[in-house]
C-alpha positions in Angstrom: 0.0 0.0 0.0 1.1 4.0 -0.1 0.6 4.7 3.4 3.9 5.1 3.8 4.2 7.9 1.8 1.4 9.9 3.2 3.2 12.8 5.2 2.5 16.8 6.3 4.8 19.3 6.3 6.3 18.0 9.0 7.5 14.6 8.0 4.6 13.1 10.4 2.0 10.2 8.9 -1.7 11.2 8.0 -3.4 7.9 9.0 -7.1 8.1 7.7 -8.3 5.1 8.6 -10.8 3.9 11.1 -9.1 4.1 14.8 -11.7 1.7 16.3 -9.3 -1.0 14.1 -6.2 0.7 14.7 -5.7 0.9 17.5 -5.3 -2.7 18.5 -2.5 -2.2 15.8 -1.1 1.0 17.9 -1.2 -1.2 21.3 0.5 -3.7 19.9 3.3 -1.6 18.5 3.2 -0.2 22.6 3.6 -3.8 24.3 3.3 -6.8 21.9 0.5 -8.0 22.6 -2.9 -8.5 20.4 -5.4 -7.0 22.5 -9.1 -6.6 20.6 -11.6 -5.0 23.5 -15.5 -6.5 23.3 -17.0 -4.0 20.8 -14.8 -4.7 18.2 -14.9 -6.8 14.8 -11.5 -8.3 14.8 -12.3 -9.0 11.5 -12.1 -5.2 11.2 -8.6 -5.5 12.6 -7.4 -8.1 9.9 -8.5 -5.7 7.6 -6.4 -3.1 9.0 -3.0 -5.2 9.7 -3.6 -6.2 5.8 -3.5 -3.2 4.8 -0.8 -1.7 6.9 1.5 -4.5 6.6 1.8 -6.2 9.8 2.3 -9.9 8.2 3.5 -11.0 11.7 0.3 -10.1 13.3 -1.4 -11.4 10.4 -1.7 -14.8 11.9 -2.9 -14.5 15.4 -5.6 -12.0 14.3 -6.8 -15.1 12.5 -6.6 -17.5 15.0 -8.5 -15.1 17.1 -11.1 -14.4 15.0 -11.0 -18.2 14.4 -11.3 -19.2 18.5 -14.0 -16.7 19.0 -16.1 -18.1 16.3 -15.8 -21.3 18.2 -16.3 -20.5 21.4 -19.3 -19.3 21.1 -20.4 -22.9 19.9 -20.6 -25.8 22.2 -20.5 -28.2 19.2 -16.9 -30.1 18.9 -15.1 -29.1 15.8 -15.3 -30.8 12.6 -13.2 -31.6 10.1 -14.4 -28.2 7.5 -13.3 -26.3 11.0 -10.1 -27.6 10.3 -9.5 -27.7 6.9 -10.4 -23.9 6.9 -7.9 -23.0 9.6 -4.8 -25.2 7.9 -6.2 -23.3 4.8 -5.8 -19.9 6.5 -2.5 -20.5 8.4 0.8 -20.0 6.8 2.6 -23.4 6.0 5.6 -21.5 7.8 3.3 -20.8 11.3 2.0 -23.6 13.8 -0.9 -24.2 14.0 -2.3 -24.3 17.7 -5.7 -26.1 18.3 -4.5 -26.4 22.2 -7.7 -26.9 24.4 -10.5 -27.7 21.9 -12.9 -30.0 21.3 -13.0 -32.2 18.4 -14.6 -35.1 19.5 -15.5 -38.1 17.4 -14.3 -35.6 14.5 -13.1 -37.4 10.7 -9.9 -36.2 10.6 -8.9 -38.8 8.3 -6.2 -38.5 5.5 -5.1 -34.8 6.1 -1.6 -33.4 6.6 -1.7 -32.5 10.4 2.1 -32.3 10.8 3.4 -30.0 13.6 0.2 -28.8 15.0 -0.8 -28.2 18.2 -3.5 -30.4 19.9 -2.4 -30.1 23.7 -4.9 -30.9 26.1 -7.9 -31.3 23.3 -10.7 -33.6 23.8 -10.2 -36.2 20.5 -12.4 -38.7 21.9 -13.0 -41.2 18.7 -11.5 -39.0 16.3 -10.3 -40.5 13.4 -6.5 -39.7 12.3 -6.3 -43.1 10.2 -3.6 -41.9 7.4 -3.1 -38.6 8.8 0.2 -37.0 8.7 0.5 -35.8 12.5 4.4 -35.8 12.3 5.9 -33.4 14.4 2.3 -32.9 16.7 1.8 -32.4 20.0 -1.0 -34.1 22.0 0.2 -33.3 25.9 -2.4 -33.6 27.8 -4.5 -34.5 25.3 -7.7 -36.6 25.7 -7.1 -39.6 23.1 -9.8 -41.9 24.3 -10.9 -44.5 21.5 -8.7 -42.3 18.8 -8.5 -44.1 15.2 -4.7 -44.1 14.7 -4.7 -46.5 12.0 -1.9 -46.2 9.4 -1.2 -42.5 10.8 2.3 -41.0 10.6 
């Protein structure tokens, strides 16, 4: 984008964008840490750190928006919920599902390497041919799990 090149006479930025969505941008920049207060689309945010470049950022304003679509469901996850996050996640970030509930989820045949499942429920999920090289269940509850052929 040109923000960049926005200036006043001064050499200071003219930001003319929306600073509901900015400024979890600005507090980050403060403390480093992604803070998004009740009353605010962190979608809204994304839009923002897209625009202004903060590729880092990029990533856990996903997975937020991502863990506060599910928690307002008591439904376990399914396998679209995770082909849509491994979809959305860079293949060089990990991928943390830590705490969730995917119980008696397919999770058959997908590549599942290095993620994050500590302390999930995966009661009777299927990972028969999944790739979970690299994963981490600590924790996790692997009651009647389908392992079958997984690597």
């Amino acid at each position: 984008s040109n923000w960049k090149n926005k200036t006043d006479d001064n050499g200071a930025f003219l930001i003319d964008r929306s600073p509901k969505y900015f400024l979890p941008l600005l507090d980050f920049l403060r403390h480093g840490e992604l803070v998004i207060d009740g009353g605010v689309n962190p979608y809204g945010v994304l839009l923002e750190a897209r625009y202004f470049g903060f590729n880092d950022l990029i990533p856990k304003i996903e997975e937020h928006i991502t863990t506060s679509k599910l928690r307002c469901t008591l439904e376990p996850l399914t396998r679209d919920d995770v082909i849509k996050s491994l979809i959305r996640t860079p293949s060089n970030y990990i991928l943390r599902f830590r705490g969730l509930d995917f119980s008696g989820a397919d999770l058959s045949d997908l590549d599942l390497k290095h993620i994050n499942f500590t302390q999930c429920i995966l009661t009777e999920t299927d990972f028969s041919r999944a790739d979970v090289y690299g994963a981490t269940f600590d924790k996790a509850n692997m009651t009647s799990c389908v392992l079958d052929d997984a690597h």
